[in-house]
C-alpha positions in Angstrom: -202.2 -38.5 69.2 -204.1 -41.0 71.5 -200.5 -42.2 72.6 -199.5 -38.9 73.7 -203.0 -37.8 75.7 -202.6 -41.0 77.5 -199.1 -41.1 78.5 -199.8 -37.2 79.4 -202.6 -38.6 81.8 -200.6 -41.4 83.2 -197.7 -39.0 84.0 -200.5 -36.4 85.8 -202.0 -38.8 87.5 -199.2 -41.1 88.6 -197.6 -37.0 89.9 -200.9 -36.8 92.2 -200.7 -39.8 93.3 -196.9 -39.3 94.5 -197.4 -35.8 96.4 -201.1 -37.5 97.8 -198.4 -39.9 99.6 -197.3 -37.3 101.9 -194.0 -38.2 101.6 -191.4 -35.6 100.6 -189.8 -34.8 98.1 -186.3 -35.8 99.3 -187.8 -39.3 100.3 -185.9 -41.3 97.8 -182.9 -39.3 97.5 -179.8 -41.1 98.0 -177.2 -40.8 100.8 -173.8 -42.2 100.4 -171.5 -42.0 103.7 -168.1 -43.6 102.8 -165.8 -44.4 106.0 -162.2 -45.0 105.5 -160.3 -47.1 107.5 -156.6 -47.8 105.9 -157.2 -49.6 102.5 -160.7 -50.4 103.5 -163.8 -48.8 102.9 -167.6 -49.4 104.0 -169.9 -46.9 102.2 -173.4 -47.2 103.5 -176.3 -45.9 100.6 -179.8 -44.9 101.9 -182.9 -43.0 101.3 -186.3 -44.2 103.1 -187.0 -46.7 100.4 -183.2 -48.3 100.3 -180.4 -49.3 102.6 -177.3 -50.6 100.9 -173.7 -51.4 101.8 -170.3 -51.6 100.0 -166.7 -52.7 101.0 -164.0 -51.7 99.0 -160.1 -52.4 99.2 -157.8 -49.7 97.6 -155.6 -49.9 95.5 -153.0 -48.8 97.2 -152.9 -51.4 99.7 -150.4 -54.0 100.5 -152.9 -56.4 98.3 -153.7 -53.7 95.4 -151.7 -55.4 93.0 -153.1 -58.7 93.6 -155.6 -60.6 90.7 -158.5 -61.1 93.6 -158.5 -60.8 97.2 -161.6 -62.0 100.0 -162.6 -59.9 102.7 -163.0 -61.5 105.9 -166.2 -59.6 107.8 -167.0 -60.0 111.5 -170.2 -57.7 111.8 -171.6 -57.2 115.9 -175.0 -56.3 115.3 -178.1 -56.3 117.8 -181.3 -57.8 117.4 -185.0 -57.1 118.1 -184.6 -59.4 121.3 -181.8 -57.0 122.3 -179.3 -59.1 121.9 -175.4 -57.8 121.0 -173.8 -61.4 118.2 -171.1 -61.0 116.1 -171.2 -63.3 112.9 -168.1 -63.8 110.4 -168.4 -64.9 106.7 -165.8 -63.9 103.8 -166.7 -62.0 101.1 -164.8 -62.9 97.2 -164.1 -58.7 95.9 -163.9 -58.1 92.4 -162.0 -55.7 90.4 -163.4 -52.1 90.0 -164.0 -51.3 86.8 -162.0 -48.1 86.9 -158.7 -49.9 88.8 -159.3 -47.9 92.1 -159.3 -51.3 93.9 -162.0 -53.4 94.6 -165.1 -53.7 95.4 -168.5 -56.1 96.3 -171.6 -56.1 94.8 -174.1 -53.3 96.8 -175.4 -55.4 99.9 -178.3 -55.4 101.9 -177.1 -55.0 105.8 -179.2 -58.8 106.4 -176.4 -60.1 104.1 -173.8 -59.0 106.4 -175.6 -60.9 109.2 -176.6 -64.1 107.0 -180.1 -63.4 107.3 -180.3 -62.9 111.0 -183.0 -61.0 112.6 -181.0 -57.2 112.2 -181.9 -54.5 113.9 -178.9 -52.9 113.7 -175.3 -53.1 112.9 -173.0 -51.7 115.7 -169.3 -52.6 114.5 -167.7 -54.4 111.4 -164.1 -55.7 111.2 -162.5 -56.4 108.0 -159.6 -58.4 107.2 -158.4 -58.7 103.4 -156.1 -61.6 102.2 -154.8 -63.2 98.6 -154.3 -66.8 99.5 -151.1 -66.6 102.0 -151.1 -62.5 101.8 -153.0 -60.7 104.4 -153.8 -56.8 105.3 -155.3 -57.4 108.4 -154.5 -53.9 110.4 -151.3 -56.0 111.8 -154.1 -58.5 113.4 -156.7 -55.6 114.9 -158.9 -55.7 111.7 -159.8 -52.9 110.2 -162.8 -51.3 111.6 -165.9 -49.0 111.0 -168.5 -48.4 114.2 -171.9 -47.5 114.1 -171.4 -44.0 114.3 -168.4 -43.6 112.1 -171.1 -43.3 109.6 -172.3 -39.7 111.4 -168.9 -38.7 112.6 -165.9 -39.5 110.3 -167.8 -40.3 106.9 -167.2 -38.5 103.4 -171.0 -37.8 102.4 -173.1 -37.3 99.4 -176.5 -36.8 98.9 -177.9 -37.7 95.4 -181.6 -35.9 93.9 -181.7 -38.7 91.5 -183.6 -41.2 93.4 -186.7 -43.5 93.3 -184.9 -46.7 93.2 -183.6 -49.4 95.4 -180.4 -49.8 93.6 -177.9 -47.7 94.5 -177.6 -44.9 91.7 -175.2 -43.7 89.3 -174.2 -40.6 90.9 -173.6 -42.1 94.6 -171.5 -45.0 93.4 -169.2 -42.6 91.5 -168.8 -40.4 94.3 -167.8 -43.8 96.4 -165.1 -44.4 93.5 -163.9 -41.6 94.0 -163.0 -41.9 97.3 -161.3 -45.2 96.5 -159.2 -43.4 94.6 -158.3 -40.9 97.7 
């Protein structure tokens, strides 16, 4: 009985002490925007405690069929000094577990940038290849701008929040547009 009238408390006051924040109540919610771009994807997952990325490669590209495939990433981002750099690095992708494609790990937009001082990320180009194979967008990259996120993205807001992982519910909703 002591159990339960303390776990009652703890839930009571731990409830004041989240609406005493001032923050509202859709603060952690989580919003996935998913831009396409040919086989490629970039789904960007935020709420104002979180900020996540994703590539994915579908399926039903040229290198779908393949065992593993790298994604080559040249991300222009500015800085807090107001400078416009573009950095490169190649990504390993793994399977997705429901064989839409594949897919990294959720990233943190720093990751993108190796760490750089980020203050935002204004393009990224992506190139996919399988040792010799490549699906490079015939040699223009594949590409996703700042504002594709606002203008062209498939979006999903999740009420399940409170984390800094990307949930459940927004990662199915970016499967499913893998499967599209």
């Amino acid at each position: 009985m002591k159990k339960i009238i303390i776990a009652a408390a703890v839930m009571f006051w731990g409830g004041v002490a989240v609406n005493a924040s001032n923050y509202p109540t859709d603060y952690s919610y989580q919003t996935a925007r998913v831009v396409t771009a040919g086989p490629a994807i970039v789904a960007n997952v935020s709420s104002g405690i979180m900020n996540k990325l994703v590539i994915g490669y579908k399926r039903s590209g040229i290198l779908g069929g393949s065992d593993s495939i790298s994604a080559v990433v040249r991300t222009t981002y500015s800085d807090y000094n107001g400078s416009v750099n573009t950095v490169e690095r190649v990504i390993q992708m793994s399977k997705e577990w429901h064989d839409t494609g594949f897919m990294t790990a959720a990233m943190s937009p720093s990751d993108l940038v190796n760490g750089a001082n980020l203050r935002e990320i204004l393009r990224i180009e992506l190139a996919f290849n399988n040792g010799p194979k490549w699906d490079s967008n015939y040699g223009a990259n594949y590409t996703v701008e700042k504002d594709d996120f606002y203008r062209k993205a498939a979006t999903f807001t999740s009420e399940q929040g409170g984390s800094s992982d990307i949930n459940i519910n927004c990662w199915d909703f970016i499967v499913n547009q893998m499967r599209k």
